[in-house]
OpenMM code with the backbone's topology and positions (N, CA, C; nanometers):
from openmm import Vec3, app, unit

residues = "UNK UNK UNK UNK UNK UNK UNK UNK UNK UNK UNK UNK UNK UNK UNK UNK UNK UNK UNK UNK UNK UNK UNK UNK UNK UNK UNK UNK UNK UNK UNK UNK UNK UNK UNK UNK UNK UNK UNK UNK UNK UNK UNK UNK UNK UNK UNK UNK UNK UNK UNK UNK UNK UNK UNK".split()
positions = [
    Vec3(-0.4099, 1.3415, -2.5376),
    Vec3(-0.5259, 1.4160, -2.4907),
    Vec3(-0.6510, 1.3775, -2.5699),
    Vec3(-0.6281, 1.4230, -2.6634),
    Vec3(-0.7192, 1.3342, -2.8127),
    Vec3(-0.7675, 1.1869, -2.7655),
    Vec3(-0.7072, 1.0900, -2.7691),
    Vec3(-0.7063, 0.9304, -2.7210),
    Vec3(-0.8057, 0.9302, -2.5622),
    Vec3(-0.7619, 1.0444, -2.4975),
    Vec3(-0.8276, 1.0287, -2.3577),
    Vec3(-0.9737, 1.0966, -2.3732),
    Vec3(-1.0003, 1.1560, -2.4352),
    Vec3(-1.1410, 1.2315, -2.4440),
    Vec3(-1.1963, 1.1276, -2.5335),
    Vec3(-1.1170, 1.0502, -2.6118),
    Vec3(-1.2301, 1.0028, -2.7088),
    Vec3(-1.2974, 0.8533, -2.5677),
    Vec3(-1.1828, 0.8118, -2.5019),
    Vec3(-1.1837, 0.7534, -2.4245),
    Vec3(-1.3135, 0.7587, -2.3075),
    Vec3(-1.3175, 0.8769, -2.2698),
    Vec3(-1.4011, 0.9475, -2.1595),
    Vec3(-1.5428, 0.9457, -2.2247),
    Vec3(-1.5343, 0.9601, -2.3732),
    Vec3(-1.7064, 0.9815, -2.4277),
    Vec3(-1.7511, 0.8422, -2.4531),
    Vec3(-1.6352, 0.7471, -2.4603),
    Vec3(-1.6810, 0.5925, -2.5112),
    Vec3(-1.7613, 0.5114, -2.3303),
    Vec3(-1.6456, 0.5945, -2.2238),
    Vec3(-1.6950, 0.5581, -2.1035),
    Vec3(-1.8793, 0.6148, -2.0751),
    Vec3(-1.8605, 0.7353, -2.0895),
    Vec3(-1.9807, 0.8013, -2.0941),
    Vec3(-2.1464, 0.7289, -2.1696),
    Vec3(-2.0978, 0.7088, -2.2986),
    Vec3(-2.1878, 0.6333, -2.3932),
    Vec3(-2.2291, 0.4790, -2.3268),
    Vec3(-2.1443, 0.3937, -2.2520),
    Vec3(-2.1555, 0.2930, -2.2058),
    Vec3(-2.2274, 0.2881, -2.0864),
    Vec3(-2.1957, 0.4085, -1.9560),
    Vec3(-2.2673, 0.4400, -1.8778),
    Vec3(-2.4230, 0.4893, -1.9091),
    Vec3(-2.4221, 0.5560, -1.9865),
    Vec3(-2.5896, 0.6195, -2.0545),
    Vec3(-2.6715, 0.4761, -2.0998),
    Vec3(-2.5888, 0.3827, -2.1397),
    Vec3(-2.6960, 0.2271, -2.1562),
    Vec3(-2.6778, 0.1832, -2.0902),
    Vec3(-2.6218, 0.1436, -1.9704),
    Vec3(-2.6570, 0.0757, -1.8371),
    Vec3(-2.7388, 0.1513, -1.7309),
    Vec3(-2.7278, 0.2836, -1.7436),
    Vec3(-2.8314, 0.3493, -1.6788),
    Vec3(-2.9781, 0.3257, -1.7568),
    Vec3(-2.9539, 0.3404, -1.8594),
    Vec3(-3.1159, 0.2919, -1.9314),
    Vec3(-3.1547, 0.1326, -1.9313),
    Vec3(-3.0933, 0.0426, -1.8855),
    Vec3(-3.1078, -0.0388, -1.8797),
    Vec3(-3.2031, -0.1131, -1.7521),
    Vec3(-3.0864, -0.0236, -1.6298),
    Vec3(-3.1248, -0.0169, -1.4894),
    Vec3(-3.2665, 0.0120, -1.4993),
    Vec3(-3.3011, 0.2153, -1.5441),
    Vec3(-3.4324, 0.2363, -1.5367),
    Vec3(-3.5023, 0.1284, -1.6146),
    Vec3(-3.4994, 0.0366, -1.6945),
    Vec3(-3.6228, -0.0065, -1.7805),
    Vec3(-3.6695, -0.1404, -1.6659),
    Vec3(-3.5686, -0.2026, -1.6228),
    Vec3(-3.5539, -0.2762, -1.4771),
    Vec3(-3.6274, -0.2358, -1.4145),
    Vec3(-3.6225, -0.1374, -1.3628),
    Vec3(-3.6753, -0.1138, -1.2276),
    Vec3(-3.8411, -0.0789, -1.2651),
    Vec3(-3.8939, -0.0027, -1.3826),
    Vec3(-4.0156, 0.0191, -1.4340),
    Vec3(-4.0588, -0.1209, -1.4391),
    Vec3(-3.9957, -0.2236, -1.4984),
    Vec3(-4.0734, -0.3618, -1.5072),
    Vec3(-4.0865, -0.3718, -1.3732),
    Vec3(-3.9867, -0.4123, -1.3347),
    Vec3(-4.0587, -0.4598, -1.0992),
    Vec3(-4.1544, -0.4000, -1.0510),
    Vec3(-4.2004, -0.4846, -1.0117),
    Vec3(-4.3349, -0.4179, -0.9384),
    Vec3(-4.3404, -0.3705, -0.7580),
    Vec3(-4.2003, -0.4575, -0.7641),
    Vec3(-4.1363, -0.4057, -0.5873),
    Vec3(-4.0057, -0.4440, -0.5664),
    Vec3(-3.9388, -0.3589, -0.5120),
    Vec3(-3.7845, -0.3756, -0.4729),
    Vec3(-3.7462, -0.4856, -0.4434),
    Vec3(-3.6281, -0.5388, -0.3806),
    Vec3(-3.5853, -0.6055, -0.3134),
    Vec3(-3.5581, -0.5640, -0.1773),
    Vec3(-3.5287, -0.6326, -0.0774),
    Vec3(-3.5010, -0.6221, 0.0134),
    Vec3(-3.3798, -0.5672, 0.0474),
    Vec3(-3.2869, -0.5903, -0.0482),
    Vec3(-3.1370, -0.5426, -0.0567),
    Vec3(-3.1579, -0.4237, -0.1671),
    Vec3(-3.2564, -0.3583, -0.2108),
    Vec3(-3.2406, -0.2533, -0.2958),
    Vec3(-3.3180, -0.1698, -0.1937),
    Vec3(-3.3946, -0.2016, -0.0923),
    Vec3(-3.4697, -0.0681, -0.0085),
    Vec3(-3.3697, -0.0503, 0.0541),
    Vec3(-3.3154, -0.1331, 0.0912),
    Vec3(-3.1550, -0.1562, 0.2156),
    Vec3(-3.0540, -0.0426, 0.1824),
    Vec3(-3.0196, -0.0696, 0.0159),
    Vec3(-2.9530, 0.0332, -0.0317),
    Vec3(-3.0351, 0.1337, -0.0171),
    Vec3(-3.1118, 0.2031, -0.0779),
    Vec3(-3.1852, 0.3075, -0.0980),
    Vec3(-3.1946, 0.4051, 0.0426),
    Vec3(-3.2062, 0.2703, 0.1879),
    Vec3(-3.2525, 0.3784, 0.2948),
    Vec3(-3.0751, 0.4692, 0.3404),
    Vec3(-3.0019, 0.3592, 0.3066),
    Vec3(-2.8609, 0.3908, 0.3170),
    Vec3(-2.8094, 0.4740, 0.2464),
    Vec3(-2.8638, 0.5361, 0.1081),
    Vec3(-2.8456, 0.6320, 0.0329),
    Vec3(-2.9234, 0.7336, 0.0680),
    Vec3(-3.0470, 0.7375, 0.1386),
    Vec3(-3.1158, 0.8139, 0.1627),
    Vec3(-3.0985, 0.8622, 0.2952),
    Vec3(-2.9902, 0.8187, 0.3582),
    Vec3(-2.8748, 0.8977, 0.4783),
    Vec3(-2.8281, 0.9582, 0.4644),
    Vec3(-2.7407, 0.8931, 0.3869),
    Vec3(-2.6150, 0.9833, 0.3259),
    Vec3(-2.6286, 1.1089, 0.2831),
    Vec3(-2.7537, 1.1056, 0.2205),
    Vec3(-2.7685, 1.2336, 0.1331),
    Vec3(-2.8465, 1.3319, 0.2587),
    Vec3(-2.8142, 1.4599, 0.2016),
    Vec3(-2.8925, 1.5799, 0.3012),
    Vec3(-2.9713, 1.6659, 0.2211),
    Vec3(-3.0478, 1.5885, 0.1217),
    Vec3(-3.1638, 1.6375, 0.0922),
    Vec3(-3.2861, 1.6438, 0.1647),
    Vec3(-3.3732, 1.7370, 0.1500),
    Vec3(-3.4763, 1.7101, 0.1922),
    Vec3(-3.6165, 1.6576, 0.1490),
    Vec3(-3.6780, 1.5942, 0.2228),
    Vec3(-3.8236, 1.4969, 0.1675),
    Vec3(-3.8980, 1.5824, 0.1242),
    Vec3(-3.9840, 1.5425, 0.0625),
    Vec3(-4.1575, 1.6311, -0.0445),
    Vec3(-4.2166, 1.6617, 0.1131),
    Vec3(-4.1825, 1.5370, 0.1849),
    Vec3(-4.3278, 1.5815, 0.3103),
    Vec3(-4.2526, 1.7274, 0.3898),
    Vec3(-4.1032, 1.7326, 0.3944),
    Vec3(-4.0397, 1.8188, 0.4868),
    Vec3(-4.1004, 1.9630, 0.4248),
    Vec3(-4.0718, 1.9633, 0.2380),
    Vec3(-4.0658, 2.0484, 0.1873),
    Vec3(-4.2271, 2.1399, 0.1899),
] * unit.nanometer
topology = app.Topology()
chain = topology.addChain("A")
for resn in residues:
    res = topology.addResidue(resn, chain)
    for name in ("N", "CA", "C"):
        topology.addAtom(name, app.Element.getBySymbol(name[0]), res)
């Protein structure tokens, strides 16, 4: 149990610098890709949030 939590926080810690990595990425670009709006509009399906303009 011990071994698996220490496990889970080492996963965690590794994820938290590739996510900071991503954001520092994406702040440098000055415009997407074509395959990242692609994703994005496809994530922005999926999800059932609603827009600033809806809100």
């Amino acid at each position: 149990m011990e071994t698996e939590i220490k496990d889970l926080k080492e996963d965690i810690r590794k994820l938290i610098i590739d996510v900071a990595i991503i954001k520092n990425t994406l702040l440098n670009e000055t415009e997407l890709t074509d395959w990242a709006k692609e994703e994005l509009k496809k994530a922005r399906m999926e999800n059932e949030s609603i827009s600033l303009e809806e809100l």
